[in-house]
C-alpha positions in Angstrom: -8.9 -9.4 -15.4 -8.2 -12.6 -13.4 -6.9 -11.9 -9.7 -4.1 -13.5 -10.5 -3.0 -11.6 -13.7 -3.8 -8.3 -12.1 -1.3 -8.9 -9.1 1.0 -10.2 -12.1 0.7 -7.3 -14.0 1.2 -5.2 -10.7 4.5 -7.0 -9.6 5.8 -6.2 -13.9 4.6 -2.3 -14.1 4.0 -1.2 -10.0 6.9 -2.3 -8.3 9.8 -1.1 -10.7 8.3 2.4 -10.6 8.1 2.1 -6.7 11.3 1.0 -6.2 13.1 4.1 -8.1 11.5 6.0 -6.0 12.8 4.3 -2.7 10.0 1.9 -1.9 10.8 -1.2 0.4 8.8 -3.9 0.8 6.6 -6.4 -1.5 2.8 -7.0 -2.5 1.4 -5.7 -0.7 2.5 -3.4 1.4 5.5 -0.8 1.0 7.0 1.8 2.5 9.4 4.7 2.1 11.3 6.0 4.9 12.2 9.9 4.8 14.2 12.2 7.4 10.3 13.5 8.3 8.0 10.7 7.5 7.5 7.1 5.8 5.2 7.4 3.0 3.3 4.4 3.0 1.6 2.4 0.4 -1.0 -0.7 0.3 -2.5 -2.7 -2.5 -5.8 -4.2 -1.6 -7.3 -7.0 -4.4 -10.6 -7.4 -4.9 -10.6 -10.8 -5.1 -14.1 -11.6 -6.8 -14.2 -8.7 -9.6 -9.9 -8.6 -9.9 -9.7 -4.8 -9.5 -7.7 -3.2 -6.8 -7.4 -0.1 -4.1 -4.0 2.0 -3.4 -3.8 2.8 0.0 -1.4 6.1 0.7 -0.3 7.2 4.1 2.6 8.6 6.3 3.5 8.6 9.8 6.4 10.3 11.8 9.6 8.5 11.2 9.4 6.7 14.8 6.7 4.5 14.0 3.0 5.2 14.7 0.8 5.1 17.9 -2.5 3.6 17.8 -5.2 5.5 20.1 -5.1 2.6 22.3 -1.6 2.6 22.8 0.1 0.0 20.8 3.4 0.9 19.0 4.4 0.4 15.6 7.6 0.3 14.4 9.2 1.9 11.5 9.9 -1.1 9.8 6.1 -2.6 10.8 4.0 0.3 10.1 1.6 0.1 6.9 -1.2 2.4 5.6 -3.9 0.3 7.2 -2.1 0.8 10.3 -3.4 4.4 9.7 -7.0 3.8 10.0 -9.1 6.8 8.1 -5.9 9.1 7.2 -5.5 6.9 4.4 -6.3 7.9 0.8 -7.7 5.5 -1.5 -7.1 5.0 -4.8 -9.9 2.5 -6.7 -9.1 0.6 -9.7 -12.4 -1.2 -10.8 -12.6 -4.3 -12.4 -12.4 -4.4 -15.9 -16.3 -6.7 -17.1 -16.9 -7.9 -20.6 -20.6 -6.4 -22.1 
């Protein structure tokens, strides 16, 4: 599948479901904010084979703090923000035999 009709396909099936469940945001990062936590979610393209990778996080509701110091807000934050506490999920590339 062509980059370009996977993030397609993405935008018609993905981001309905997501938004029921409270997601904010567009392709391709979104988050949900929660009295605890934001959950935290990131499409990555592949852009040479046209699969993808989900991204899943969450942070305290105030943001997150890098190890270095730098703040990110609530509304900012997104699960590359969260370096390795990330879970990936890996949707290859559909090839032709």
């Amino acid at each position: 599948m062509k980059p370009d009709a996977m993030r397609e396909s993405l935008k018609n099936l993905l981001i309905p479901v997501l938004r029921e469940r409270g997601f904010k945001g567009s392709l391709p990062h979104f988050r949900r904010a929660k009295n605890d936590q934001i959950d935290l979610l990131t499409v990555q393209f592949d852009r040479h084979r046209g699969g993808f990778v989900v991204e899943i996080a969450k942070c305290p509701p105030e943001g997150f703090t890098t190890h270095w110091g730098k703040h990110i807000p609530p509304n900012r934050v997104t699960a590359w923000d969260l370096n390795k506490r990330n879970y990936h999920l890996h949707k290859p590339a559909l090839t032709k035999k």
